[in-house]
C-alpha positions as CSV (number, residue, x, y, z in Angstrom):
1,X,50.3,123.7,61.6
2,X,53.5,124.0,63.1
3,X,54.9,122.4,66.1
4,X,56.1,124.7,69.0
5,X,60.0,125.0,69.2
6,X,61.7,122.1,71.2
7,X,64.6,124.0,73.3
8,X,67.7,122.0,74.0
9,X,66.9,120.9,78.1
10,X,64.1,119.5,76.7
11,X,65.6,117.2,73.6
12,X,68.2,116.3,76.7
13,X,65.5,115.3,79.3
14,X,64.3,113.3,76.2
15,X,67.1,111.4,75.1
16,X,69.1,110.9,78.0
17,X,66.8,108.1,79.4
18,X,66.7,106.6,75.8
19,X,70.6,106.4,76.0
20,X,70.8,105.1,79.6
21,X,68.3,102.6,78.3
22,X,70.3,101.2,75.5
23,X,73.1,100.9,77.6
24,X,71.5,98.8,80.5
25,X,70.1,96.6,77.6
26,X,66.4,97.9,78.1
27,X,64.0,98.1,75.1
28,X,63.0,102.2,74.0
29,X,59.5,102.7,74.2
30,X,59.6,106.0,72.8
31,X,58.0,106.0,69.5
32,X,58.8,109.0,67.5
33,X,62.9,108.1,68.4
34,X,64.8,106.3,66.5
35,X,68.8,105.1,66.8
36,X,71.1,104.9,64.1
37,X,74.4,103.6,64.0
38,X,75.6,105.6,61.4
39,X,74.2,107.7,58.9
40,X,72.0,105.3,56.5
41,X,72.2,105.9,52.3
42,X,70.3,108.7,51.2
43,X,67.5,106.9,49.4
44,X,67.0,104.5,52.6
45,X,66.8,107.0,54.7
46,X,64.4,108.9,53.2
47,X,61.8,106.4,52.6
48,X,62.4,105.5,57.1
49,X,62.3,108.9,57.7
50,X,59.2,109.1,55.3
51,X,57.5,106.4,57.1
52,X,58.3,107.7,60.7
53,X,57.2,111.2,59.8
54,X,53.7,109.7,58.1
55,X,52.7,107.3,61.4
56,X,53.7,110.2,63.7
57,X,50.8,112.1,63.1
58,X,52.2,115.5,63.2
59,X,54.5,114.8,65.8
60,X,58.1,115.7,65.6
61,X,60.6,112.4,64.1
62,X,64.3,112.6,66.5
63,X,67.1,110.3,65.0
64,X,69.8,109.6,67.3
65,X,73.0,109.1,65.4
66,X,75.5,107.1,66.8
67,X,73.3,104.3,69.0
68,X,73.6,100.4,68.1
69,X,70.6,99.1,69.7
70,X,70.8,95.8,68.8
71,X,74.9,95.8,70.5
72,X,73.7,97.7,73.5
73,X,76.5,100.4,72.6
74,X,76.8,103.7,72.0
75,X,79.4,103.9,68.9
76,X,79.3,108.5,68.3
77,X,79.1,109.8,65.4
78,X,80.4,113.0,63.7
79,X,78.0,116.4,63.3
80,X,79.6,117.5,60.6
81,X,78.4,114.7,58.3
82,X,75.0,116.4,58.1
83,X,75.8,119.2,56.1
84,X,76.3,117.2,52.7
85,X,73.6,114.6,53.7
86,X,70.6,116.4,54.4
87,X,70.3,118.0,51.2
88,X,71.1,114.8,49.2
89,X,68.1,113.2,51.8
90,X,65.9,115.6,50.5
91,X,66.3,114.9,46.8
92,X,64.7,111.5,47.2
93,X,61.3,113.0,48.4
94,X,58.4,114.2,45.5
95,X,57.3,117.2,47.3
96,X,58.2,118.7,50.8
97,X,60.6,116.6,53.2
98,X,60.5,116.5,57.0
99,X,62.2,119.6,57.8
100,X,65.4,119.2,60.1
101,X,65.1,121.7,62.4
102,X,67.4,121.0,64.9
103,X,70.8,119.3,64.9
104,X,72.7,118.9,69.0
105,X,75.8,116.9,69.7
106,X,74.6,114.9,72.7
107,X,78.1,113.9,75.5
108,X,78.0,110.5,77.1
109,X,80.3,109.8,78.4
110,X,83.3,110.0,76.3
111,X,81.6,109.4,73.0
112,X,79.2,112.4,71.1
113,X,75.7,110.9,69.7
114,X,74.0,113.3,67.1
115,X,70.6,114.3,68.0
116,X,68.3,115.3,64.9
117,X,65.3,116.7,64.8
118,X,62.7,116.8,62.4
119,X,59.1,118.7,61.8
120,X,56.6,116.5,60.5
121,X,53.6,118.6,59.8
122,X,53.2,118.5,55.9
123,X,51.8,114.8,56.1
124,X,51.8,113.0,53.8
125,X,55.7,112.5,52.5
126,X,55.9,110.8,49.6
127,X,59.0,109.2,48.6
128,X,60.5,108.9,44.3
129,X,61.2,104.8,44.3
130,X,62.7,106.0,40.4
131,X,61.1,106.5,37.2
132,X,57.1,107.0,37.5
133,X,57.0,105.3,40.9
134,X,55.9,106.5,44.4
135,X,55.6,105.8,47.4
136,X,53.7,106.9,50.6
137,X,55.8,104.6,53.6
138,X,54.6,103.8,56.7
139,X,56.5,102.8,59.7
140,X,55.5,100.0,62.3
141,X,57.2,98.9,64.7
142,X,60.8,98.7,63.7
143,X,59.6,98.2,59.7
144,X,58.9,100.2,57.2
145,X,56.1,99.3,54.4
146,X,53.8,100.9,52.6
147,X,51.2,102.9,54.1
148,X,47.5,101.5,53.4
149,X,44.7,103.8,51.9
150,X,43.1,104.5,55.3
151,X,46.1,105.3,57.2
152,X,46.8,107.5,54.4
153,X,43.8,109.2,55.0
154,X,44.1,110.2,58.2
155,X,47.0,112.2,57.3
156,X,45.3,114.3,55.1
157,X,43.1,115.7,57.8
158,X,45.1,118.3,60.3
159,X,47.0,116.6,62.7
160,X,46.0,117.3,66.3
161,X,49.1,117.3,67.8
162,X,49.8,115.4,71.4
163,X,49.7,118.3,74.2
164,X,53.3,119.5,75.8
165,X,53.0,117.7,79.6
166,X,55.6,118.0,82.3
167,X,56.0,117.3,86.0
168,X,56.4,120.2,87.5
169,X,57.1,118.3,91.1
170,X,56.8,114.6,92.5
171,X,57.7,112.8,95.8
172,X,57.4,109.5,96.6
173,X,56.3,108.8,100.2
174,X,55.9,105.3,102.2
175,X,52.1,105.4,103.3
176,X,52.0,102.9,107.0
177,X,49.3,100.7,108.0
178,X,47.9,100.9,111.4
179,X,50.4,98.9,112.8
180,X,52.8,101.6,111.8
181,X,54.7,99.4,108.9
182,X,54.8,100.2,105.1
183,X,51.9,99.6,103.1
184,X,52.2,101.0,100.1
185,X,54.5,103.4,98.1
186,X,52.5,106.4,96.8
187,X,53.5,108.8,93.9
188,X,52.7,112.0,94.3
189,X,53.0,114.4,90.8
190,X,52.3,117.7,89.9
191,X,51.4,117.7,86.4
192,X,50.8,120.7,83.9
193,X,49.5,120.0,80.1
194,X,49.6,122.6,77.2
195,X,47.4,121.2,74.5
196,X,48.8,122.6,71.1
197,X,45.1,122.4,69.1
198,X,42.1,123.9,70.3
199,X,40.7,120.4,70.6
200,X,39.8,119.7,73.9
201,X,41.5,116.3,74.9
202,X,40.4,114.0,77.4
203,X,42.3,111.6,79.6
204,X,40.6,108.2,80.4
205,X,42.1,107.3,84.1
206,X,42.4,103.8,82.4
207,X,45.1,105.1,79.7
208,X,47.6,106.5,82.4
209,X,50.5,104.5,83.5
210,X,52.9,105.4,85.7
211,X,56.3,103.4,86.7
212,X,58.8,103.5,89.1
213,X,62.7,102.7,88.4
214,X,65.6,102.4,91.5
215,X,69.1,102.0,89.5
216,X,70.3,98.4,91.0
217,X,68.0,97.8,93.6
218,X,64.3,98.1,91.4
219,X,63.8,97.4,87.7
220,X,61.4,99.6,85.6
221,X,58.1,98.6,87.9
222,X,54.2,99.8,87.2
223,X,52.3,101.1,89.5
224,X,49.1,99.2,90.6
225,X,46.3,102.0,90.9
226,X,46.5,105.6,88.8
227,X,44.4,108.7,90.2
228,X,44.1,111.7,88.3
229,X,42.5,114.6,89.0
230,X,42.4,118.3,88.2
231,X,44.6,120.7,91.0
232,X,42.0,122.4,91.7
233,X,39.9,119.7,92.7
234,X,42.3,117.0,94.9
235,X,41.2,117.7,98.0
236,X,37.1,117.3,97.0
237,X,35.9,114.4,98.7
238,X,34.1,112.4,96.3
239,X,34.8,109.4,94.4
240,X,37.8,109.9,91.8
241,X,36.9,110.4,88.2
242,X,37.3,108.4,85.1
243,X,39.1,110.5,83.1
244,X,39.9,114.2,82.9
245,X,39.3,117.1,80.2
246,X,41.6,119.6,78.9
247,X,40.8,122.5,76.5
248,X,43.4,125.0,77.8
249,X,46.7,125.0,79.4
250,X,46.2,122.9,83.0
251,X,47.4,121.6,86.0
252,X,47.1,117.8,87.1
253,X,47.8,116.0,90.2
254,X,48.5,112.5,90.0
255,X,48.5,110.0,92.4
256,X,49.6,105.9,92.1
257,X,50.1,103.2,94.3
258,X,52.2,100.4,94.8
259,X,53.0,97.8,97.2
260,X,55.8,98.0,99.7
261,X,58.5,96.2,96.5
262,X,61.6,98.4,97.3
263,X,63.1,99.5,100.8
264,X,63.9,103.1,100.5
265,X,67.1,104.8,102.0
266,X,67.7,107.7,100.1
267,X,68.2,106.1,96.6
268,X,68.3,108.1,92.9
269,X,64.9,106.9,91.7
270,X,63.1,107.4,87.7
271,X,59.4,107.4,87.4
272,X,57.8,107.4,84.2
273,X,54.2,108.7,83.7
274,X,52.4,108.0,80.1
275,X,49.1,109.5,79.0
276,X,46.5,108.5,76.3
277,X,44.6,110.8,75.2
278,X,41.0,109.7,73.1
279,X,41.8,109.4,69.9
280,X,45.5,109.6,69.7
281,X,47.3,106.4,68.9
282,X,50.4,107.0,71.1
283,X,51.2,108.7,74.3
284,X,52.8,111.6,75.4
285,X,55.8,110.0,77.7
286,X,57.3,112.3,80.7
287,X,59.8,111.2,83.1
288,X,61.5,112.6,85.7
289,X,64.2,111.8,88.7
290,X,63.8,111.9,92.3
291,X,65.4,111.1,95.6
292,X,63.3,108.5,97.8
293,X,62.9,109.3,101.6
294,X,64.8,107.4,104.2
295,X,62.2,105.3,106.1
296,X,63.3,104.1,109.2
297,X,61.7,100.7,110.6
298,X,58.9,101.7,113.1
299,X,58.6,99.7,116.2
300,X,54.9,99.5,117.5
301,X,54.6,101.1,120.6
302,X,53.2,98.9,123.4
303,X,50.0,99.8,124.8
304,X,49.1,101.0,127.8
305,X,46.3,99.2,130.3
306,X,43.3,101.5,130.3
307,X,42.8,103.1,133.8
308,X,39.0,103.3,133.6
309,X,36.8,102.6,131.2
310,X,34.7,105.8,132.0
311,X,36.0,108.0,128.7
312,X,34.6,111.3,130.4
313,X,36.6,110.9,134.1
314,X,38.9,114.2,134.0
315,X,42.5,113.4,133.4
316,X,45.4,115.1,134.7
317,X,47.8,117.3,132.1
């Protein structure tokens, strides 16, 4: 199986949060990405990339070249390096390698981080360690060991690939109480999936997260509540549903709820939405920008004395 191109806007709207991340200090939760100062030795490198490319599942490895993490810096690195390294990479595998399908020079600000991309649907990589010895590597967490029987199992079946998922649109609007003050912030997001299996995959409402980030004013924040709910069916009444199925290319609508936590003039916002589907072991991650409203404070309007409690006395227009 082979995964469906990646086109550069997309590997951007990827990475770009990862690097604005780093910078501010914040942790990357994005598990198939991983940052690399520089280049590592051939023989390393293959048996990480091994290991990322066997936990992944199928799912596409991106190094970024030219990230410190653990500094908080973004230190570039040179494209052209690749050309001599990859194929040296490769040598240290005993079979097929992740193939690197995509190489893009990444600007921020004045520095150039190397964005690498690799297909990992040949599971599993096996790695030569030298004479007579193998190795099938696993990576967890920021480690990488040796993968166990079962886990090497599972990669021997076909990989059911995560679905593509993007938001389409979202808005965030201030939701008022009867008193006409702010109770709540609700997200609003037009989702659409495209699974990439003919597996039908199903979306417990309990695996969806969604978060909400205001650059100097609101740190990355969860939302309290999560609905989700196929387009077609939003404006049922009904109680919402536990989870939601998809066996062919869909639209969501999501909705989430938080409590009054940021005022909101007009600010540059980031949400983040992530989805679990059943039987997948990492989510698909989707974020997206936005510009809050401007809410202005509502003054209660006084109320006026009843002039007769009859309700059916004709009133003048």
């Amino acid at each position: 199986m082979v995964n469906m191109g990646l086109t550069r806007s997309e590997l951007l709207a990827r990475c770009l949060p990862i690097l604005d991340a780093v910078k501010d200090g914040k942790p990357v939760e994005d598990s198939f990405v991983e940052l690399k100062s520089q280049l590592p030795e051939e023989a390393k490198g293959a048996r990480v990339l091994a290991g990322a490319a066997n936990a992944a599942g199928g799912e596409r490895v991106i190094w970024l070249v030219g990230v410190d993490e653990k500094s908080h810096k973004i230190v570039g690195a040179a494209k052209e390096e690749l050309s001599e390294w990859y194929p040296r990479l490769k040598h240290h595998f005993d079979g097929p390698a992740p193939i690197l399908s995509m190489v893009e020079n990444i600007h921020f600000g004045d520095l150039v981080v190397v964005a690498m991309v690799f297909e990992a649907d040949e599971t599993p990589y096996v790695v030569s360690m030298g004479p007579d010895l193998r190795d099938v590597p696993w990576r967890e967490g920021t480690r990488t060991r040796s993968g166990y029987r079962q886990e090497i199992l599972r990669t021997l079946a076909e990989p059911t690939l995560l679905p593509v998922v993007e938001v389409t649109s979202a808005a965030v609007r201030p939701d008022r109480n009867s008193t006409g003050q702010v109770s709540q912030i609700v997200l609003h997001a037009h989702i659409y999936i495209k699974p990439r299996s003919d597996r039908t995959l199903v979306f417990p409402r309990h695996d969806c997260n969604a978060y909400l980030e205001v650059p100097g004013s609101l740190p990355k924040t969860p939302f309290d509540r999560i609905w989700l709910f196929p387009a077609e069916d939003r404006h049922k009444s009904g109680d919402v549903p536990a989870d939601v199925s998809v066996d062919r290319p869909k639209a969501l609508y999501l909705m989430a709820f938080i409590g009054p936590i940021v005022s909101m003039n007009g600010q540059e916002a980031k949400i983040e939405v992530s989805l679990l589907p059943v039987g997948f072991s990492n989510p698909v991650v989707i974020w997206h920008e936005l510009t809050l409203p401007v809410t202005p404070e509502v003054v209660k309007r006084p109320q006026r004395k009843a002039e007769s409690l009859d309700l059916w006395k004709p009133r003048p227009l």
